[in-house]
C-alpha positions in Angstrom: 48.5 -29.9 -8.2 47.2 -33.5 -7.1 43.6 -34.4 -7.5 41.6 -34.6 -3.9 41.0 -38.3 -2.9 37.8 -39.4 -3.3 36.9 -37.4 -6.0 35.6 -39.1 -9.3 37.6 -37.9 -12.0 34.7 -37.1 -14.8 37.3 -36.3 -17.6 35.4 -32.8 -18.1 32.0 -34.5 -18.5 29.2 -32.6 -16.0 27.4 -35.0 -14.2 23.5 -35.0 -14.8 21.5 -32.9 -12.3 20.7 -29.2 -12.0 21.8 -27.5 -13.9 22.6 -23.9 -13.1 20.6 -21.6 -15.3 22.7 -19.0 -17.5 22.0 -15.7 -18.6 22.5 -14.7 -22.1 24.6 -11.9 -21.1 25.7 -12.1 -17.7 27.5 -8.9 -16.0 30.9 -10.5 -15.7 30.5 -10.9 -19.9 29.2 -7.4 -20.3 32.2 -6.2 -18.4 34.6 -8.0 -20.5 32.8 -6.8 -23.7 32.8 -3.3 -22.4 36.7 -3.0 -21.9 37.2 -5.0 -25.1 35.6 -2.3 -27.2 37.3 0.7 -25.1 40.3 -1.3 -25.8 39.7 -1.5 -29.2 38.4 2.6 -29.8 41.6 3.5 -28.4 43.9 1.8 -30.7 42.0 2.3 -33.5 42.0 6.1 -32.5 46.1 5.4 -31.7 46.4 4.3 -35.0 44.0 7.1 -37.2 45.3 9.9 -35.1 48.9 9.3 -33.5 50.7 12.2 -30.9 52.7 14.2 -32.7 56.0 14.8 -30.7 
């Protein structure tokens, strides 16, 4: 995808201004960290205790 004309390319440096204030934990992070652990008690549960067949 081709940059937008008259845009100044920063090289991924932020430009000095306001800066947006950030939570510590904002809900889209306590989301992730939520299905991470469910992710993580069901394998380990997968693994400890497999279906027998």
């Amino acid at each position: 995808m081709a940059p937008r004309r008259g845009r100044l390319d920063l090289g991924g440096i932020r430009p000095a201004g306001p800066q947006e204030e950030k939570t510590l934990m904002d809900a889209e992070n306590v989301v992730g960290l939520f299905i991470a652990l469910a992710l993580l008690g069901y394998l380990v549960t997968a693994l400890i205790k497999p279906e027998k067949v």
